[in-house]
N, CA, C and O atoms as CSV, one atom per row, in Angstrom:
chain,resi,resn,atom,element,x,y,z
A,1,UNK,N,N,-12.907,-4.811,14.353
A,1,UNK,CA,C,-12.580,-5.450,13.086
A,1,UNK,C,C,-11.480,-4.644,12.399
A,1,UNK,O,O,-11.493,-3.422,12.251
A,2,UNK,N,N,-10.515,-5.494,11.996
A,2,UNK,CA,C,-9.400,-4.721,10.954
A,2,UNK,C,C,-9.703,-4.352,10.191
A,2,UNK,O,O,-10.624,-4.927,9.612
A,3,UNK,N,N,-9.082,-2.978,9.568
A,3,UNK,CA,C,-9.376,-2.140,7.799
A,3,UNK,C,C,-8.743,-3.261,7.207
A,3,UNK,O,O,-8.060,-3.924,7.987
A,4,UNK,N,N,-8.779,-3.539,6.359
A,4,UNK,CA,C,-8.334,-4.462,4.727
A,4,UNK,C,C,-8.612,-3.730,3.934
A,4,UNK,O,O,-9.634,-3.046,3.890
A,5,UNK,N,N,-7.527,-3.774,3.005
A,5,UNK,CA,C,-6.843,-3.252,1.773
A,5,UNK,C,C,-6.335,-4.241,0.924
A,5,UNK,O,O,-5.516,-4.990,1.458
A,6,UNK,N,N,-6.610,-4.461,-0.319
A,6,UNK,CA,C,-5.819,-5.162,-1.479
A,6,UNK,C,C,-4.474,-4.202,-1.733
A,6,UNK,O,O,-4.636,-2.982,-1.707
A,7,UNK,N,N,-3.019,-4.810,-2.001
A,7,UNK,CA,C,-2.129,-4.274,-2.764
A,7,UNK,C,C,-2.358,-4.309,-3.893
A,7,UNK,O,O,-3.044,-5.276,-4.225
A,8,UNK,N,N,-2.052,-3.604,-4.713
A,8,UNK,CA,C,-1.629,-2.884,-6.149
A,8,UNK,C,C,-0.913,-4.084,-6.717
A,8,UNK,O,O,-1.280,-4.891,-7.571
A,9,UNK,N,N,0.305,-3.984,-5.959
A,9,UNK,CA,C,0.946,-5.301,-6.580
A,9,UNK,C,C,0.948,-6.529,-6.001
A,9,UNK,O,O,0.671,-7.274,-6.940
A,10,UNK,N,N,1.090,-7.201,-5.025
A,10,UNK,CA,C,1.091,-8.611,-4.352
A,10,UNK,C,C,-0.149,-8.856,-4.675
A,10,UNK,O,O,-0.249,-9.995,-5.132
A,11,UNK,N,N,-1.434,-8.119,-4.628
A,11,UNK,CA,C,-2.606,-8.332,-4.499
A,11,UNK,C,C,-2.977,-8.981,-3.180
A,11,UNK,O,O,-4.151,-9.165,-2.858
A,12,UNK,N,N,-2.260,-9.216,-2.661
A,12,UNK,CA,C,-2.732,-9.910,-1.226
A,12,UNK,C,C,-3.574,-8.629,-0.015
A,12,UNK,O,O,-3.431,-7.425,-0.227
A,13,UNK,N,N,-4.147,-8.986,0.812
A,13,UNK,CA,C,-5.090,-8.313,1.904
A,13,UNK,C,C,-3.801,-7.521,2.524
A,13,UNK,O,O,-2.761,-8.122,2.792
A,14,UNK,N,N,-3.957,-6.208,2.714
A,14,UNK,CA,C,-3.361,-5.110,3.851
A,14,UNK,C,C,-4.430,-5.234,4.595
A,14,UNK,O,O,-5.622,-5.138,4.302
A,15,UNK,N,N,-3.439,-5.651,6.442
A,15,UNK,CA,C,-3.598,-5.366,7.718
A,15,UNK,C,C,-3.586,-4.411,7.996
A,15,UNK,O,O,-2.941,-3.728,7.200
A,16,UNK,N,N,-4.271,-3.507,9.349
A,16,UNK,CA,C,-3.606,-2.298,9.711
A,16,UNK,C,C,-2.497,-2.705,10.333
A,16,UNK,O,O,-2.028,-1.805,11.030
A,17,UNK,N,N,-1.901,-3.684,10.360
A,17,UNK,CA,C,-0.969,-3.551,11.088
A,17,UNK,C,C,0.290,-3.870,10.784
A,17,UNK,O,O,1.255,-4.012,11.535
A,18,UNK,N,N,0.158,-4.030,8.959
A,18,UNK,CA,C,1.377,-4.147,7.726
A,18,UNK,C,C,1.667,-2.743,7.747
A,18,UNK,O,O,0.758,-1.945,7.981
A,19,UNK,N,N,3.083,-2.278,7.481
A,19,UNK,CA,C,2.798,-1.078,6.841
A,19,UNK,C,C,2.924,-0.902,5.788
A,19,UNK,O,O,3.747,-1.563,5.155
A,20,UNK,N,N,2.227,-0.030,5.250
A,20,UNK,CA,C,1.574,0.091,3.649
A,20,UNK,C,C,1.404,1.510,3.386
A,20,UNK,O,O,1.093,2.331,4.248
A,21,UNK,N,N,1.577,1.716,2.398
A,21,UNK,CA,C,1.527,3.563,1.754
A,21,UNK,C,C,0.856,3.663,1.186
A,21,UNK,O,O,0.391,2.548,0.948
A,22,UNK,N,N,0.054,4.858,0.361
A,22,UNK,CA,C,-0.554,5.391,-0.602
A,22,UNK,C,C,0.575,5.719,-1.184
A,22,UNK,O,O,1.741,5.953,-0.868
A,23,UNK,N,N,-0.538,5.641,-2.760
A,23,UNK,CA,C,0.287,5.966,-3.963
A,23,UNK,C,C,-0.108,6.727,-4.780
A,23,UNK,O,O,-1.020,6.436,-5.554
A,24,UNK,N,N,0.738,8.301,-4.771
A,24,UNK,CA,C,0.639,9.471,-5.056
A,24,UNK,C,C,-0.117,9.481,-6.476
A,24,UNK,O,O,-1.085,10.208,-6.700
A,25,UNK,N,N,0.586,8.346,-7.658
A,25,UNK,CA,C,-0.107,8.743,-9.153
A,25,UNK,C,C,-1.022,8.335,-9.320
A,25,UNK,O,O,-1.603,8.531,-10.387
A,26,UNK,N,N,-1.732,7.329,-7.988
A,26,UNK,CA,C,-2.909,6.588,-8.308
A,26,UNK,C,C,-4.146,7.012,-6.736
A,26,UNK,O,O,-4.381,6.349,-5.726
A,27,UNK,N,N,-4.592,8.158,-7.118
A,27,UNK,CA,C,-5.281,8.270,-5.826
A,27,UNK,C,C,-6.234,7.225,-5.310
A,27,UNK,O,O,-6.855,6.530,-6.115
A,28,UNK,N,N,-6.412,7.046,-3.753
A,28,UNK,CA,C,-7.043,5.742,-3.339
A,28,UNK,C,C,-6.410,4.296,-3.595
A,28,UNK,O,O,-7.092,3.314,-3.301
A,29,UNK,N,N,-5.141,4.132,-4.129
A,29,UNK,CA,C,-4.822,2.781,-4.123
A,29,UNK,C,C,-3.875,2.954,-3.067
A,29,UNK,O,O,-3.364,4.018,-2.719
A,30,UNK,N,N,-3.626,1.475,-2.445
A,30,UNK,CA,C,-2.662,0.922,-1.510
A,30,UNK,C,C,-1.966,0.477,-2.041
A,30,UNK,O,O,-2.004,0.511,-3.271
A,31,UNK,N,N,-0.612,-0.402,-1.095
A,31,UNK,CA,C,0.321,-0.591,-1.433
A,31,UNK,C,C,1.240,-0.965,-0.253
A,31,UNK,O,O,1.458,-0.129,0.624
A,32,UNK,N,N,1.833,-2.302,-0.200
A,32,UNK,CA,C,2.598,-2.471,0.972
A,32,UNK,C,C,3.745,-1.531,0.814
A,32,UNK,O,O,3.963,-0.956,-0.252
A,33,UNK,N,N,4.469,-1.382,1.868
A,33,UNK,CA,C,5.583,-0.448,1.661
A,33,UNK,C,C,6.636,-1.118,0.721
A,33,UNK,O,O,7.238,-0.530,-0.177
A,34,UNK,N,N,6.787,-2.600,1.103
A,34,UNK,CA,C,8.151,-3.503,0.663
A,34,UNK,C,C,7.858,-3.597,-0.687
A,34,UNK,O,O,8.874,-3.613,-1.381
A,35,UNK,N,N,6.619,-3.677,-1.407
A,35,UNK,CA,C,6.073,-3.583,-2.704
A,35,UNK,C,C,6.210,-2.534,-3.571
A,35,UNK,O,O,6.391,-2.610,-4.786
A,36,UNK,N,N,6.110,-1.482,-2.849
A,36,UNK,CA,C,6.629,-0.140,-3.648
A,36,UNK,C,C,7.501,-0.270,-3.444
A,36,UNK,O,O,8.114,0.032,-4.468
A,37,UNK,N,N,8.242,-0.596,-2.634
A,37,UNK,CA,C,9.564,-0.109,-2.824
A,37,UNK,C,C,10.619,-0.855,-3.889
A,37,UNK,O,O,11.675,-0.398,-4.326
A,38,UNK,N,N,9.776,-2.602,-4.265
A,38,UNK,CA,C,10.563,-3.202,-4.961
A,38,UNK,C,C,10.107,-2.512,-6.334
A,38,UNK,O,O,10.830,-2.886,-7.257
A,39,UNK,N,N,9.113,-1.613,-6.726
A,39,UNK,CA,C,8.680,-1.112,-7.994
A,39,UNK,C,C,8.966,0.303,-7.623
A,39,UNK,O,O,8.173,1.204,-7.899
A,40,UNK,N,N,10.226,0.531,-6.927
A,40,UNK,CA,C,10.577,2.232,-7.131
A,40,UNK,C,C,9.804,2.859,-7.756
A,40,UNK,O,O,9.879,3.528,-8.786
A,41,UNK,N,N,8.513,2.438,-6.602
A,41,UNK,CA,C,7.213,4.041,-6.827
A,41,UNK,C,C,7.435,4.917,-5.528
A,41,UNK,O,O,7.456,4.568,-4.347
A,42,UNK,N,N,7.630,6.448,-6.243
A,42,UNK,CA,C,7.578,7.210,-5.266
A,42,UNK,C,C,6.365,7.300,-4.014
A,42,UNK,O,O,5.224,7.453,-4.447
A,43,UNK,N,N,6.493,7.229,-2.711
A,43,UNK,CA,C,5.335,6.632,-1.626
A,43,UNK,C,C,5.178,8.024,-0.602
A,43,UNK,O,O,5.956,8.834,-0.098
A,44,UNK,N,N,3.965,7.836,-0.611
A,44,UNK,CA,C,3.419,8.717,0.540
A,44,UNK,C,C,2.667,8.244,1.396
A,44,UNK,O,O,1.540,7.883,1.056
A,45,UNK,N,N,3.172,8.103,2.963
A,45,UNK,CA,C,2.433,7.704,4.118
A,45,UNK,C,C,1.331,7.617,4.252
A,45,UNK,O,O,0.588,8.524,3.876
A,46,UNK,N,N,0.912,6.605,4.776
A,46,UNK,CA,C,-0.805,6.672,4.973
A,46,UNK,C,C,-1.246,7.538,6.363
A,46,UNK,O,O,-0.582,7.349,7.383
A,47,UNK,N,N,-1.920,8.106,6.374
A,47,UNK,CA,C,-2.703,8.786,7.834
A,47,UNK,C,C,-3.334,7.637,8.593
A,47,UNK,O,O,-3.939,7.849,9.644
């Protein structure tokens, strides 16, 4: 079974197989990558 994740912003379901970041000022939230990046939040890779 796939991990699922809500985005922060789209709110839509993260795949593992979207890529998606953590977000440094908000520990434990997700975040597609293309989403942060359209809200120039600084991003840190997910493990």
């Amino acid at each position: 079974m796939p991990i699922l994740a809500v985005c922060d912003y789209c709110h839509k379901m993260i795949d593992e197989k979207d890529k998606s970041v953590n977000e440094p000022h908000t520990p434990g939230h997700i975040a597609h990558l293309t989403c942060a990046q359209k809200h120039n939040i600084p991003t840190v890779p997910r493990k």
